[in-house]
NUZA-382405 format. One record per residue: z, x, y of N, C-alpha, C, O in turn. Coordinates in steps of 0.05 Angstrom, whole numbers, padded with zeros to 5 digits, always signed. Each point is the difference from the previous one (the first is absolute). Layout:
<marlos>
ZXYZXYZXYZXY/...
</marlos>
This chain:
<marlos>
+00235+00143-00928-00007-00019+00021+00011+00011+00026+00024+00002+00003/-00037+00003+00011+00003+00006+00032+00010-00019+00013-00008-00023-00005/+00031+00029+00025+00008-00022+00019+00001+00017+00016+00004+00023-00005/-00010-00041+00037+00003+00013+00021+00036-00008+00023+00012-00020+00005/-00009+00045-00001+00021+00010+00010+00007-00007+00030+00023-00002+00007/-00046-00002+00011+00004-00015+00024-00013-00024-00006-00010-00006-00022/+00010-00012+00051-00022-00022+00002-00033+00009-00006-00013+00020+00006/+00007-00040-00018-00033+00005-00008-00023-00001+00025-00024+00007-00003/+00038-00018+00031-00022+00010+00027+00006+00025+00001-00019+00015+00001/+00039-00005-00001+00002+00033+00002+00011+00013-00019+00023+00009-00001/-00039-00007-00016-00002+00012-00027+00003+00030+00009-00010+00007+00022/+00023+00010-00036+00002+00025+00011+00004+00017-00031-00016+00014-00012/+00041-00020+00005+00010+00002-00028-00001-00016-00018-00005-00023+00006/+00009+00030-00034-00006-00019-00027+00009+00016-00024-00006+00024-00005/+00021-00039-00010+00008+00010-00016-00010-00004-00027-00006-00023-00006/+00004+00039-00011-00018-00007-00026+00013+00012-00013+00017+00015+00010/-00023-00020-00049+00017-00002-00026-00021+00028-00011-00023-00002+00009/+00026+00021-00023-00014+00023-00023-00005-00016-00015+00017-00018-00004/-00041+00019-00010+00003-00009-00026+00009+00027-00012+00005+00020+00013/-00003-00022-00045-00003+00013-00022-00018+00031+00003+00004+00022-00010/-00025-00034+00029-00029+00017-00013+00008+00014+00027-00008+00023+00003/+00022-00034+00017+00007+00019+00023-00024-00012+00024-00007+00014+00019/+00000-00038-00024-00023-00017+00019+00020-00019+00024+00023-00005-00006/-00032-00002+00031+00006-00012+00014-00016-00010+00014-00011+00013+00017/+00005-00047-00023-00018-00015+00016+00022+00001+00033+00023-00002+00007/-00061+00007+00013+00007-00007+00027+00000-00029+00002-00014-00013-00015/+00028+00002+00034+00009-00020+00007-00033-00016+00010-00014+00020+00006/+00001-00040-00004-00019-00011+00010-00002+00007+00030-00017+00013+00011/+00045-00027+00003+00000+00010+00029-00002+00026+00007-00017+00006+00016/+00034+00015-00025-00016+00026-00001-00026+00009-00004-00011+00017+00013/+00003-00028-00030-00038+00009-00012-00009-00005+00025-00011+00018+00013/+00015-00045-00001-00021-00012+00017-00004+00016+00023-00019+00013+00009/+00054-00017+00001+00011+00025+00024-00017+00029-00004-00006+00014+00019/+00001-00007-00039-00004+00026-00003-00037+00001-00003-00015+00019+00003/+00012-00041-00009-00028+00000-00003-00006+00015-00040-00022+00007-00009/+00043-00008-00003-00006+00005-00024-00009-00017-00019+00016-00018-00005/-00041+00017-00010-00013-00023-00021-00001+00011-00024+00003+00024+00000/-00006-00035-00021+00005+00009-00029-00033+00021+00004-00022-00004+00010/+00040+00031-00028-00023+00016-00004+00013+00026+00030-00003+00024+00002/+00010-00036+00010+00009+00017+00030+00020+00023-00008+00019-00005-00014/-00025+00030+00022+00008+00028-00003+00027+00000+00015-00001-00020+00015/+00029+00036-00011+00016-00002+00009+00013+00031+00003-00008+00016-00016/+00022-00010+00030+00015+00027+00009+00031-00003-00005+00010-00012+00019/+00000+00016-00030+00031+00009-00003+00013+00029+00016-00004+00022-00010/+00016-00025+00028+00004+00024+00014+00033-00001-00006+00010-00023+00002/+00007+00044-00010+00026-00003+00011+00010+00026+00020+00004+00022-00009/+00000-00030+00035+00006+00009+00020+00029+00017-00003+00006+00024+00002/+00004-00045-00005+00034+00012-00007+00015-00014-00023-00008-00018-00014/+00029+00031+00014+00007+00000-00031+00012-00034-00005+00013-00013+00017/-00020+00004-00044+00013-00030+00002-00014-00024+00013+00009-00023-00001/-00041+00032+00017-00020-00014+00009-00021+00003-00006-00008+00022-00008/-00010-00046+00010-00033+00002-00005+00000-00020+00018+00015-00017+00008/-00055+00031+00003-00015-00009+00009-00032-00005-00015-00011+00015-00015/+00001-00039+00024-00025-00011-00022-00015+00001+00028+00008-00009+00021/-00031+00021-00025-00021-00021+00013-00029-00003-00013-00003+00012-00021/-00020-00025+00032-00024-00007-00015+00000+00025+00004+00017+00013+00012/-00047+00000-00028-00023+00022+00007-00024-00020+00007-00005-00023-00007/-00006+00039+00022-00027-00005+00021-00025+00017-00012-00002+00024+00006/-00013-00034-00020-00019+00013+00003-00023+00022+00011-00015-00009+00018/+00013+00025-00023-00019+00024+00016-00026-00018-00005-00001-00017-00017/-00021+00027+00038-00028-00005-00004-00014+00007-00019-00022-00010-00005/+00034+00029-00009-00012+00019-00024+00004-00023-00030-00016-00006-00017/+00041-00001+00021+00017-00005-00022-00024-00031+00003-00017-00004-00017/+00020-00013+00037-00022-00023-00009-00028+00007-00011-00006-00007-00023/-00009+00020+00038-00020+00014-00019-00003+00011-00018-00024+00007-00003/+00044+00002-00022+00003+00004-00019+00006-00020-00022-00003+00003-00024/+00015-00032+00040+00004-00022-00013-00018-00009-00002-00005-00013-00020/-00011+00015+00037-00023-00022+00013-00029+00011-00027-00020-00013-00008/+00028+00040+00001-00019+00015-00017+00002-00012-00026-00019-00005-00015/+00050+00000+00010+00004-00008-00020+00003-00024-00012+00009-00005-00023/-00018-00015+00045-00001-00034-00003+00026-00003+00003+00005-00019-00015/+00022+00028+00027+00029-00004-00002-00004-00022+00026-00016+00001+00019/+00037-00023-00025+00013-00016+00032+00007+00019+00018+00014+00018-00010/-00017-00017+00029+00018+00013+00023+00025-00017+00009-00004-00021+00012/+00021+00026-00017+00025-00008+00022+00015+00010+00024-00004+00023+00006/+00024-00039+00009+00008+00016+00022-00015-00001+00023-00021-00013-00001/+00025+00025+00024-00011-00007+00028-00003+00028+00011+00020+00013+00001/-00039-00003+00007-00006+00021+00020-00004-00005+00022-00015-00020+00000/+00020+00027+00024-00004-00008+00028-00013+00026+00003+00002+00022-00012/-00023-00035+00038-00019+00014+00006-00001+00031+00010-00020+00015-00001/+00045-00011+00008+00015+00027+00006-00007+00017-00027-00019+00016-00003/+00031-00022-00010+00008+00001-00031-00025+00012-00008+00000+00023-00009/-00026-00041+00012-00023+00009-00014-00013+00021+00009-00009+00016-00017/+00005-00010+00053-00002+00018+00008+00009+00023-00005-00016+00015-00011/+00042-00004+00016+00015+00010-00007-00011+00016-00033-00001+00024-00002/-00006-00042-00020-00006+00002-00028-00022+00013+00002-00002+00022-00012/-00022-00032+00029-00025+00007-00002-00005+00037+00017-00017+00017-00005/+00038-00019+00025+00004+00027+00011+00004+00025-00020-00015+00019-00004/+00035-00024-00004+00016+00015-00022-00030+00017-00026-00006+00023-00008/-00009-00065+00005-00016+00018-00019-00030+00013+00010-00018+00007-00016/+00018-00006+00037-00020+00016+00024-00025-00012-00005-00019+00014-00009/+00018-00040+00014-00028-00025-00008-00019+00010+00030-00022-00010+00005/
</marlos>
């Protein structure tokens, strides 16, 4: 069970329990903050030693049309930057 470590308007930190299997639910206020929904892809980075960083993944333009091929939901948010950017890359 996750509890959060500051006040919940400024949620910053949060602390959460391992299970067993080595799983850790995000906090709700985090998901939302982060824009993460069940099914949502995530990044684990550790920068320096004794820390991690999480954030969502963003979808490429490629990667929806391959869902889209395959009857999959899309999730997550691309901004319009984002798609350009995608569609450049794959020289449309």
């Amino acid at each position: 069970m996750a509890s959060p470590s500051h006040s919940r308007k400024n949620l910053t930190t949060v602390e959460a329990t391992v299970t067993s299997k080595g799983q850790v639910t995000l906090p709700k206020e985090l998901r939302n903050r982060m824009g993460i929904q069940r099914g949502s892809r995530v990044r684990f980075s550790i920068p320096e030693k004794g820390s991690a960083q999480v954030e969502p993944l963003r979808y490429e333009l490629e990667d929806l049309w391959k869902l889209a091929d395959q009857g999959q939901p899309v999730r997550g948010v691309m901004t319009f930057e984002e798609m350009n950017e995608a569609k450049t890359r794959r020289k449309w």
